[in-house]
N, C-alpha and C positions, 0 to 999 in steps of 0.2 A: 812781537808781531810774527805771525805764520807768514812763510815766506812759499808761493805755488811753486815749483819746477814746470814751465813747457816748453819741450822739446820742440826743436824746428826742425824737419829733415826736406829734404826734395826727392821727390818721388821721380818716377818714369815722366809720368804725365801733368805734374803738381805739386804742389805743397801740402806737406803734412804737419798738425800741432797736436799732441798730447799732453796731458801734464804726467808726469813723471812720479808723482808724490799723491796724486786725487785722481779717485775716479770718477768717469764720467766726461771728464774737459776732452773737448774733441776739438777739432778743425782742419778744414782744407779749405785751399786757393789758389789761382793761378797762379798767385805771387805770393812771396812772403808774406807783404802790408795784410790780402786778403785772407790767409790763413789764419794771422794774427786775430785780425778780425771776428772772425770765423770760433774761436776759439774764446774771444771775450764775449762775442753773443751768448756762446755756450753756457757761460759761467751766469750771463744775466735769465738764462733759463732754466736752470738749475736751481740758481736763489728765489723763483718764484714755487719752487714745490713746497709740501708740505713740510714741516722744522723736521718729520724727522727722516725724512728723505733727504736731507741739504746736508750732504761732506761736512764732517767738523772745521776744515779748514777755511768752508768759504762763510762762517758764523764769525762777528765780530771783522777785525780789521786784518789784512794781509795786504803782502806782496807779492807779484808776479816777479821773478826772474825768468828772462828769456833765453834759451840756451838753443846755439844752433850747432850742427856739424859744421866741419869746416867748408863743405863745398858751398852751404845754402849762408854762410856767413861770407865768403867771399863774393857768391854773388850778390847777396842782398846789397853791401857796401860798395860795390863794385865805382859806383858813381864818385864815390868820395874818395874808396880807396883805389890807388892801383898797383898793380904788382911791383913794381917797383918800391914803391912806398914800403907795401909791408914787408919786401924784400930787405929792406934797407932797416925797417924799425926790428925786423924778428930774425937778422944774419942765413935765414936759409934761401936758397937759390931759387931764383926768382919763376925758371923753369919749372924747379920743382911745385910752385904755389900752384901755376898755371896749369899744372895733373891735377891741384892738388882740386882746384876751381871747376875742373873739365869734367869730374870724376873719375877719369883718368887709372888717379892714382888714390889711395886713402892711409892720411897720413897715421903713423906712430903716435901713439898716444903721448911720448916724447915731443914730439914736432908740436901734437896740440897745444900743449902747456905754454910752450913755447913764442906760440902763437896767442894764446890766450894770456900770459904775461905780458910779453911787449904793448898789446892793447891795452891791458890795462894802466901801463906805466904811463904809454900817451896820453888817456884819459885822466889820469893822477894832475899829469903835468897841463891838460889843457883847464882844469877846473882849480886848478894853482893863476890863471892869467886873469888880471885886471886888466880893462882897455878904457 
């Protein structure tokens, strides 16, 4: 299965989504959700041109992964996550997250990983529980 890359960033005044991998996939939004949005519309207008106008990628079956910087990832979770939390799940200081949220600051591509491991070790661990 073709797998799309789109980027999440936060702009000055919005959200921006590009794919990374295809041209063409665009989107903005006030918010994340909206950009998201914004950027699947895209895709469902794209798939109505002509076949040989339509990205090889988006012919047959694929997946979207959605990738964000770390500021427009902490805000987007903001509600579920909070500093503390991911202080606590990714050992780095919890000040430091809240540059890192602010824009502030823009973390080390080190810190990223970092941050983007312990996410996904939660995730491992939360799709591991039976209730």
């Amino acid at each position: 299965m073709k797998k799309i890359k789109i980027i999440i960033e936060r702009g000055k005044d919005n959200y921006g989504a590009y794919a990374e991998n295809v041209e063409m996939i665009t989107g903005i939004g006030d918010t994340i959700q909206e950009a998201k949005m914004s950027a699947l519309n895209c895709i469902d207008i794209i798939k109505t041109f002509s076949p040989d106008n339509i990205p090889a990628a988006l012919k047959g079956d694929y997946q979207i992964i959605w990738k964000f910087d770390v500021e427009s990832l902490l805000e987007y979770y903001k509600s579920i996550f909070n500093q503390t939390g991911i202080a606590r799940l990714t050992g780095i200081n919890e000040k430091q997250l809240n540059h890192y949220a602010s824009g502030l600051k823009k973390p080390r591509q080190a810190q990223v990983k970092k941050i983007e491991a312990a996410l996904h070790r939660l995730g491992s661990e939360l799709l591991a529980i039976e209730l």
